[in-house]
N, CA, C and O atoms as CSV, one atom per row, in Angstrom:
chain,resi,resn,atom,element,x,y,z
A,1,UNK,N,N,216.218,26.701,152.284
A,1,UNK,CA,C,215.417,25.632,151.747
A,1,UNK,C,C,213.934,25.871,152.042
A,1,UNK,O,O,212.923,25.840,151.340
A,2,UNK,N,N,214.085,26.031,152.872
A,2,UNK,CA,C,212.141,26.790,153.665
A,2,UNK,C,C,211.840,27.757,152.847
A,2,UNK,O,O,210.685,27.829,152.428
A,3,UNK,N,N,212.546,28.440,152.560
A,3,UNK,CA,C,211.997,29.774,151.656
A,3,UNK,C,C,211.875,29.240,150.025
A,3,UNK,O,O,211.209,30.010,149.332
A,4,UNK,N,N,212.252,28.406,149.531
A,4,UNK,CA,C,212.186,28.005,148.294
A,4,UNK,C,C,210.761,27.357,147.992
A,4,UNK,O,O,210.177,27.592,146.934
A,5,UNK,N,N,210.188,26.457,149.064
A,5,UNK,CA,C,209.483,25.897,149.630
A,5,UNK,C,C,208.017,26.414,149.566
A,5,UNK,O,O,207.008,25.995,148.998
A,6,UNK,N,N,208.358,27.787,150.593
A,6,UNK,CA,C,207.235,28.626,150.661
A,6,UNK,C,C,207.052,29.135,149.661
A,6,UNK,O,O,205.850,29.043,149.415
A,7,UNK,N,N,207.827,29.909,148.503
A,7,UNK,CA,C,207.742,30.518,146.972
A,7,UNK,C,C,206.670,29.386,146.221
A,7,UNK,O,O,205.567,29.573,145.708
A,8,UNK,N,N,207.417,28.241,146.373
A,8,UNK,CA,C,206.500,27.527,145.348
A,8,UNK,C,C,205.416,26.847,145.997
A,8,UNK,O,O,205.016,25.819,145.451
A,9,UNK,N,N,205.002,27.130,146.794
A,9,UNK,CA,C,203.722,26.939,147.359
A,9,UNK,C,C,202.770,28.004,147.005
A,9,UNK,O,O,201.681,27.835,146.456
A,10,UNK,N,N,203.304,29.141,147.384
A,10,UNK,CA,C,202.561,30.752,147.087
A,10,UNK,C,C,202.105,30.464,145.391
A,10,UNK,O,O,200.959,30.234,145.006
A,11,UNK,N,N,203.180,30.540,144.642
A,11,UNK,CA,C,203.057,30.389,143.158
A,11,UNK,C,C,201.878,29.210,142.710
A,11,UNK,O,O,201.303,29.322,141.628
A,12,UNK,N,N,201.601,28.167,143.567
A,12,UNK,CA,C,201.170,27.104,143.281
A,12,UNK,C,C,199.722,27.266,143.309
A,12,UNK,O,O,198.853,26.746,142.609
A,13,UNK,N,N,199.628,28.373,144.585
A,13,UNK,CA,C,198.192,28.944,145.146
A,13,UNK,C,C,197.455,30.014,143.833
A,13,UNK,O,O,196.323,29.833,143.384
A,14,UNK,N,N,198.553,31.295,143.320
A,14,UNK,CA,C,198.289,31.945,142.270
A,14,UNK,C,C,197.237,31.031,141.484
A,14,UNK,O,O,196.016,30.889,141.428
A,15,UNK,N,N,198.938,30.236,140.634
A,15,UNK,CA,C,198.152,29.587,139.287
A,15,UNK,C,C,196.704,28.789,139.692
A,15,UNK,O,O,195.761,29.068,138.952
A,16,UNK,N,N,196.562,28.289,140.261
A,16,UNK,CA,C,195.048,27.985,140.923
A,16,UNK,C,C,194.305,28.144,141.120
A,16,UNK,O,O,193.313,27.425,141.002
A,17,UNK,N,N,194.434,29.561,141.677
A,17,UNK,CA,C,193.289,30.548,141.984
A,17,UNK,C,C,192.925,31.217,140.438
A,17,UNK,O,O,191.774,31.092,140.018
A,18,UNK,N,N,193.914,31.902,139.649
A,18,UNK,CA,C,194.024,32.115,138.292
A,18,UNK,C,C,193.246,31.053,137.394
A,18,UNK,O,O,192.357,31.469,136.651
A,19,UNK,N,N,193.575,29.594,137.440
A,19,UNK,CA,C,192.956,28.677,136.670
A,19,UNK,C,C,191.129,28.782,137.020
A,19,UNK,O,O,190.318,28.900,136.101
A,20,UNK,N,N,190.741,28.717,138.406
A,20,UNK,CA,C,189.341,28.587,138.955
A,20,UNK,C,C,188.558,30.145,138.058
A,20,UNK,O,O,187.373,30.229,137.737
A,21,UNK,N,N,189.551,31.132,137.845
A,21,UNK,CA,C,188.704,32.286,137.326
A,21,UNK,C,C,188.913,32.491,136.098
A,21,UNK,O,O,188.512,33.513,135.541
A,22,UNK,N,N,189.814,31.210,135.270
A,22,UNK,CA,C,189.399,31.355,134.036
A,22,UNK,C,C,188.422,30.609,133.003
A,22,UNK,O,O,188.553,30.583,131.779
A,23,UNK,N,N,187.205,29.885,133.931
A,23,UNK,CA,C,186.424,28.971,133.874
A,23,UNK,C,C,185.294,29.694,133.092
A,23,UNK,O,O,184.486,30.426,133.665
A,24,UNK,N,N,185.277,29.481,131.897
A,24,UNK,CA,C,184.332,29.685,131.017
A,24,UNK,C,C,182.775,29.351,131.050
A,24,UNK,O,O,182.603,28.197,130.658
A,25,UNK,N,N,181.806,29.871,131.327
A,25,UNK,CA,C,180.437,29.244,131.454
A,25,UNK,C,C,179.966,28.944,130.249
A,25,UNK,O,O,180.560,29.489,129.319
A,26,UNK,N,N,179.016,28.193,129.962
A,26,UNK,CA,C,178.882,27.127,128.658
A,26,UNK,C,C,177.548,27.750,128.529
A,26,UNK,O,O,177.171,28.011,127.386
A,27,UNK,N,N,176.641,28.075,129.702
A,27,UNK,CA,C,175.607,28.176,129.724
A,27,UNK,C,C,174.718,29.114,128.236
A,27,UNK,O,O,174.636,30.342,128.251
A,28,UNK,N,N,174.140,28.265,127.078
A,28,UNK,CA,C,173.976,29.407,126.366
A,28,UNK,C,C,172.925,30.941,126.520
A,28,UNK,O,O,171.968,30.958,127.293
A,29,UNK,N,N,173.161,31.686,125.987
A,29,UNK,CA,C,171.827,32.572,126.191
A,29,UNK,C,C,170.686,33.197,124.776
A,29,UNK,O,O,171.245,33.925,123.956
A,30,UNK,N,N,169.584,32.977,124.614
A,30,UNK,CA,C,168.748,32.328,124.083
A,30,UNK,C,C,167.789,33.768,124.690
A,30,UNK,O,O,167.432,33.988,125.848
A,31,UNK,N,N,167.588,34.471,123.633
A,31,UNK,CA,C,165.918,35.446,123.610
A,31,UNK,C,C,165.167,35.513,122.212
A,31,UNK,O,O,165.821,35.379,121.178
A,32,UNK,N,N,163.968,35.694,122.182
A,32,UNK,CA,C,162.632,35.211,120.986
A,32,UNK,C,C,163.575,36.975,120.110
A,32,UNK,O,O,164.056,37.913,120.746
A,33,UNK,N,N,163.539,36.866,119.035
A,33,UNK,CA,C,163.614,37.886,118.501
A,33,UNK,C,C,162.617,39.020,118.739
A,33,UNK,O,O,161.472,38.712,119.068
A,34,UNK,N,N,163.044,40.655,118.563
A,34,UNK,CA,C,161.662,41.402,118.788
A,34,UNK,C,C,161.828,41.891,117.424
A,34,UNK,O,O,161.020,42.701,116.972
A,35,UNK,N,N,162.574,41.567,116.898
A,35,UNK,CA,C,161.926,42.641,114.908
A,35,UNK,C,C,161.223,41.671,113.784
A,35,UNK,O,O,160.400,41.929,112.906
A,36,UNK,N,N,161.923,40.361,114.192
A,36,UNK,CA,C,161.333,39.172,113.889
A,36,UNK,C,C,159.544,39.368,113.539
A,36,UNK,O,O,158.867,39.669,114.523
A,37,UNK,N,N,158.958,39.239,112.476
A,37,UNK,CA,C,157.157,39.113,112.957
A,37,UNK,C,C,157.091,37.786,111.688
A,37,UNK,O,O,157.822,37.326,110.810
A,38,UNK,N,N,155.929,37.591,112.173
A,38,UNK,CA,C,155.619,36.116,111.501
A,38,UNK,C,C,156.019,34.775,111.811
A,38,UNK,O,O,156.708,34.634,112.821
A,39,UNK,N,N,155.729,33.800,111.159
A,39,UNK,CA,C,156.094,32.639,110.727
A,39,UNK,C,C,157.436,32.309,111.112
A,39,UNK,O,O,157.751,33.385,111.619
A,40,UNK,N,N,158.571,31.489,111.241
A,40,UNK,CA,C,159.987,31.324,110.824
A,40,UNK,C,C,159.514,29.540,110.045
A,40,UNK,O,O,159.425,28.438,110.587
A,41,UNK,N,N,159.351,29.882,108.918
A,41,UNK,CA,C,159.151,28.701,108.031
A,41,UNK,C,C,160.109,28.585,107.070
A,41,UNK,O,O,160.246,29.534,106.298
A,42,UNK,N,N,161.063,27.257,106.910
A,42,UNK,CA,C,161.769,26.852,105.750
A,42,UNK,C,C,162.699,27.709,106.202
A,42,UNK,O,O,162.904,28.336,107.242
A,43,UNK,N,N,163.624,27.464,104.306
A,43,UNK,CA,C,165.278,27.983,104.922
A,43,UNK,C,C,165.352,29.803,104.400
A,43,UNK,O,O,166.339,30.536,104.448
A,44,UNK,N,N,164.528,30.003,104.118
A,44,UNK,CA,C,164.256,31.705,103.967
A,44,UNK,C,C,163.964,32.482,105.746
A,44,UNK,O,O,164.455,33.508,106.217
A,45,UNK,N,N,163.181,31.691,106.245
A,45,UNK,CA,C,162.950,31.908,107.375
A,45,UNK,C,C,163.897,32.038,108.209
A,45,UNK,O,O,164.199,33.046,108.847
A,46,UNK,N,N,164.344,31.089,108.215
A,46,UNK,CA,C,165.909,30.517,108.787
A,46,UNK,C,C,166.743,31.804,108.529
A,46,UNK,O,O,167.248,32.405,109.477
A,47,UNK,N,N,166.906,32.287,107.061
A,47,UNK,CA,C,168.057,32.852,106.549
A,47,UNK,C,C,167.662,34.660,107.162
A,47,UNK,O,O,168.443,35.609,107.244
A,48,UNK,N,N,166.479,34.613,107.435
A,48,UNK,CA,C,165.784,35.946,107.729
A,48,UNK,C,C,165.931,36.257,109.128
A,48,UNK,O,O,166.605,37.247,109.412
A,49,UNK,N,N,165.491,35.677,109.905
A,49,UNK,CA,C,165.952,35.360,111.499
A,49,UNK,C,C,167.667,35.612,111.506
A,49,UNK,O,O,168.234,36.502,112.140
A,50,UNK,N,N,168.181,34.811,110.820
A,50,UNK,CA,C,169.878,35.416,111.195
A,50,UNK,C,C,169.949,36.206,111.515
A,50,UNK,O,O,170.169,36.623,112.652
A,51,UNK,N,N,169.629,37.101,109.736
A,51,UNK,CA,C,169.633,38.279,109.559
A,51,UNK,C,C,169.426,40.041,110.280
A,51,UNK,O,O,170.052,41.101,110.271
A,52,UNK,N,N,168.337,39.573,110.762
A,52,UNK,CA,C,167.434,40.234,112.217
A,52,UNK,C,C,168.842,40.811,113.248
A,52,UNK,O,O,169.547,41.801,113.446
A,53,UNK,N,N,168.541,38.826,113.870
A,53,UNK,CA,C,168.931,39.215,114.678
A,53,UNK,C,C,170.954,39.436,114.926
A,53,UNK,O,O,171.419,39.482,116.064
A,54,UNK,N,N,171.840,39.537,113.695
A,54,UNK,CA,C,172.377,39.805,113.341
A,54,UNK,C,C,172.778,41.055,113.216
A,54,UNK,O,O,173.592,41.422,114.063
A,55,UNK,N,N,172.404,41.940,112.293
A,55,UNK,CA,C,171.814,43.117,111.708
A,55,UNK,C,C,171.522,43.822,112.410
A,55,UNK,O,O,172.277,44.709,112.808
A,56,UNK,N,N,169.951,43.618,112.921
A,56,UNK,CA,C,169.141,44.615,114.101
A,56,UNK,C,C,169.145,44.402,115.429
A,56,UNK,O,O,168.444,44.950,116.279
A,57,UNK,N,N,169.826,43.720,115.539
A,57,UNK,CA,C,169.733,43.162,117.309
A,57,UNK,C,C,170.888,43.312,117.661
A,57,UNK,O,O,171.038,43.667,118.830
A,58,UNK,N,N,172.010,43.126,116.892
A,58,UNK,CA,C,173.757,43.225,117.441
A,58,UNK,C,C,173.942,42.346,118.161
A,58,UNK,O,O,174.451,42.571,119.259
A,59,UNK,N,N,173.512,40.777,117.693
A,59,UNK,CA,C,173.443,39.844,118.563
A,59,UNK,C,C,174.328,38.690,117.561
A,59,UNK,O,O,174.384,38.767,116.334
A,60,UNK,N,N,174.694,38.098,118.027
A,60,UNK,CA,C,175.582,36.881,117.654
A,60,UNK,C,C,175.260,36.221,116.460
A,60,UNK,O,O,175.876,36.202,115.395
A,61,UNK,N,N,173.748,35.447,116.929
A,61,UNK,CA,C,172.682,34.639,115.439
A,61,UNK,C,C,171.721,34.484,115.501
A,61,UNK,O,O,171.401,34.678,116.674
A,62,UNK,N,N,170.707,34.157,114.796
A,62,UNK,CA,C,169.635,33.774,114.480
A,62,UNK,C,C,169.047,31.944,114.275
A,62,UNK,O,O,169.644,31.113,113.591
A,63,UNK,N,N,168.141,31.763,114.834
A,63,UNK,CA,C,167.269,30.477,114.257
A,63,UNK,C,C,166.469,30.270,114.370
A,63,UNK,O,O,165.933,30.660,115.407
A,64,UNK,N,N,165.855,29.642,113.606
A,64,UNK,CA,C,164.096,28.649,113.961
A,64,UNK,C,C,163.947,28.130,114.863
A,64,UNK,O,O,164.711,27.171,114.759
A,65,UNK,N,N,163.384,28.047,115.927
A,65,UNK,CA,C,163.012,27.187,116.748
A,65,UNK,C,C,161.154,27.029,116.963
A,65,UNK,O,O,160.301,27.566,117.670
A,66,UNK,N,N,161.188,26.052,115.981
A,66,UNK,CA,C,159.341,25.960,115.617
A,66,UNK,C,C,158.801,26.384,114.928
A,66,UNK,O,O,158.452,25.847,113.877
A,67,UNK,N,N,158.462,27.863,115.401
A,67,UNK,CA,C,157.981,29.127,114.534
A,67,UNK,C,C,158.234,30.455,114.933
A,67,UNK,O,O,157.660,31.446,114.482
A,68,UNK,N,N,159.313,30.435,115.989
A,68,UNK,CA,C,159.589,31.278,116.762
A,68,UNK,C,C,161.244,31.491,116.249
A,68,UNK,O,O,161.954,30.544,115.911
A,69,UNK,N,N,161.782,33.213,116.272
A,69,UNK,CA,C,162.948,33.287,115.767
A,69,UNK,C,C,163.583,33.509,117.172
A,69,UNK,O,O,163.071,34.225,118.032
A,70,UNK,N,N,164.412,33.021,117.275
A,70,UNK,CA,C,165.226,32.826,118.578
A,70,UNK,C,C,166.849,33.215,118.438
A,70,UNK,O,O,167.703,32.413,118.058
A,71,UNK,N,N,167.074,34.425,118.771
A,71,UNK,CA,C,168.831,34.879,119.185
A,71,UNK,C,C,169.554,34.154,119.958
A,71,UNK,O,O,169.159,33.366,120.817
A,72,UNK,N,N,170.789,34.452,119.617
A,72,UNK,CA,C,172.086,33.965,120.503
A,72,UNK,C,C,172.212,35.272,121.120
A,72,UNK,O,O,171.958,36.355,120.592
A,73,UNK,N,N,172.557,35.093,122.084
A,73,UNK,CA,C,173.435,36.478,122.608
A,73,UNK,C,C,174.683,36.540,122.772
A,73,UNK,O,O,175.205,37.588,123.152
């Protein structure tokens, strides 16, 4: 009975320790484009920035932020 005991205690510790390291960080990550030049005005801008940083950067996406084209990583 002790030994059944101790198993599922051990097992209990695993999945736990397993769950704590499958904790996803949310935190996003966010750099100014570098092929990007100009303006990011309107939805051409928008659609150009994707593109970039899509394309030439091997990065996730693109957006406006102001006037500045800004990646996902």
């Amino acid at each position: 009975m002790e030994r059944k005991s101790l198993t599922g205690l051990c097992f209990f510790l695993i999945v736990l320790l397993a769950a704590q390291e499958m904790v996803v960080q949310t935190e996003a990550c966010e750099k100014p484009s570098a092929l990007f030049s100009g303006g990011c005005i309107g939805s051409s801008g928008n659609k150009e920035c994707d593109y970039l940083c899509r394309r030439g950067e091997n990065l996730q996406s693109g957006s406006c932020k102001g006037l500045k084209c800004v990646c996902a990583c």
